[in-house]
N, C-alpha and C positions, 0 to 999 in steps of 0.2 A: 231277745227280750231286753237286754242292759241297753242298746243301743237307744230304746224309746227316752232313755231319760236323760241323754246330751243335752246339755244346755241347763237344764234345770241346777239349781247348785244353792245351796245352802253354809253362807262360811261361819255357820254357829253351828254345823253340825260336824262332827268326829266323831270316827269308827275306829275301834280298836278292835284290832284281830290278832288273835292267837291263839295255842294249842292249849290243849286241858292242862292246869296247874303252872301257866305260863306266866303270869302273874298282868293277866290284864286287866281284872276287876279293880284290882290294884292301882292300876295305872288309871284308869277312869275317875277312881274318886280322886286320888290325887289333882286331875286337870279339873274336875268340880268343885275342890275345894280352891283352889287356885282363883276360880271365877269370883270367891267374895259375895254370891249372889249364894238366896235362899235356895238350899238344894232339896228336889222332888226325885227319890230313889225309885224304880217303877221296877217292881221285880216279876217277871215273868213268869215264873216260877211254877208251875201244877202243884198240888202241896201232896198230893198220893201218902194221905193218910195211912194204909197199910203198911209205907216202906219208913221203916225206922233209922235207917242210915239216914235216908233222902230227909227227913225230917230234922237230923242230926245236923246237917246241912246246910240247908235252912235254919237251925238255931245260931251257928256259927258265924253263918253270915249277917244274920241281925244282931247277935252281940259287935259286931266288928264293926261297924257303922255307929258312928256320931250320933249323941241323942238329937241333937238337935235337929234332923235331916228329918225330914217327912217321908215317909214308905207308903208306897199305893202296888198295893198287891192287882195285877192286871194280866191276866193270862192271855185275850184274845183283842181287847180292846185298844189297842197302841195309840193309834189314833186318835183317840177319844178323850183320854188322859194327854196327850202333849198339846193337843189343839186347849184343852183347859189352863195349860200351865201362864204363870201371871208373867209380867214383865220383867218382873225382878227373881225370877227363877230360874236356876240350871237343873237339868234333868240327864240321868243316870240310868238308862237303858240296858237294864241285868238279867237276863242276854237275849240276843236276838234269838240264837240258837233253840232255844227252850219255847219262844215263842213261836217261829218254824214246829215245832214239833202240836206245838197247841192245836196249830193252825191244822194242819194235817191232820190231828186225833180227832179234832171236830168235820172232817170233810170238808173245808173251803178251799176254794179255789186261789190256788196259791201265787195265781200271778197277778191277781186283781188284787190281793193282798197285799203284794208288795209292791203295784204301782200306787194304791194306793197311802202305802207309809213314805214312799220316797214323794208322793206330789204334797203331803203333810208335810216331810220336812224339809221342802224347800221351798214352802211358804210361812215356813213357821220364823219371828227374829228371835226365840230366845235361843240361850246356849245348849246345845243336846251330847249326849255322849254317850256311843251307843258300844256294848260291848259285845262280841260274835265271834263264834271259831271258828278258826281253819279248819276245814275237813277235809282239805284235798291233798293232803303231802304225806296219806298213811297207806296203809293199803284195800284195795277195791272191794266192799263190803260183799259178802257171798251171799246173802239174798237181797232179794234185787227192792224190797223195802228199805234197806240201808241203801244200796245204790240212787234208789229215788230220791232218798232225804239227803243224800251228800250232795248229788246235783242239784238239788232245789237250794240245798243252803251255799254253793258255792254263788247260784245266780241272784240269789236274796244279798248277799257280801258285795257281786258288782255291780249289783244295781243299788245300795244303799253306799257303797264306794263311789258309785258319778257323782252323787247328788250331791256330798259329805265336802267340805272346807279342807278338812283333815285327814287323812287316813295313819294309822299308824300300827307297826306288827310288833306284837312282843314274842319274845324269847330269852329266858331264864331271867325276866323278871329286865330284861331290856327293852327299852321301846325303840322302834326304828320306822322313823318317818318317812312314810311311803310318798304322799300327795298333801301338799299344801299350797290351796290357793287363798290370796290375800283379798 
């Protein structure tokens, strides 16, 4: 599947990949705020009203964010929101992973899914900055619904890594730049 999306390329788009509490979120707004352009936060996020941690969360994450930043809560729609975004906006992709997970809860077809976010963002010129974990460097989930979603989100990662300008891995709150084309 990654190999369909050679040649396509996007150098306003950046992927940042890391493990949970890696400190990539982190790192994305920093290179958003960096842009000087109006920032569009797109949080991915299911709100699962019953789970009060997961809510807790979520409260932390919006307190920690700039007021000034505009938040569009988008669980399945990626697409639809970035192709909206104006000229003078940078968008903030929080996280692919949860999105992945959206996409699955609802039954869609996951690879049309992510050809089609990768053919959006490599027609899109504003700045994007998408943020996604690693799933593959833990160990091999025991039912085989985890096994599905760690391959689906390993190929959702290289195939929104061809398209991407940027790539970049965090660890303990380090970023290390994988792929950068000019």
């Amino acid at each position: 599947m990654v190999e369909k999306y050679e040649g396509m390329m996007s150098s306003g788009t950046v992927l940042i990949l890391g493990g949970a509490r890696s400190g990539k979120s982190q790192r994305a707004e920093a290179l958003a705020e960096q842009s000087s352009l109006d920032i569009v936060y797109i949080a991915t996020s299911p709100q699962m009203q019953d789970d009060k941690e997961w809510q807790q969360r979520i409260q932390k994450h919006q307190q920690g964010r700039p007021k000034h930043w505009h938040t569009v809560e988008e669980p399945l729609d990626l697409c639809g929101v970035l192709n909206g975004l104006k000229s003078n906006q940078c968008a903030v992709v929080d996280c692919l992973t949860l999105w992945l997970f959206n996409i699955m809860a609802d039954g869609r077809n996951i690879e049309l899914e992510t050809a089609s976010l990768c053919t959006c963002l490599s027609k899109l010129d504003q700045q994007v900055v998408l943020v996604s974990n690693e799933l593959g460097m833990g160990l091999v989930p025991e039912q085989k619904l985890g096994r599905d979603f760690r391959d689906a989100q390993g190929r959702l990662n290289q195939a929104v890594a061809k398209v991407a300008g940027r790539v970049e891995f965090v660890v303990a709150g380090i970023p290390m730049l994988l792929k950068e084309t000019l």
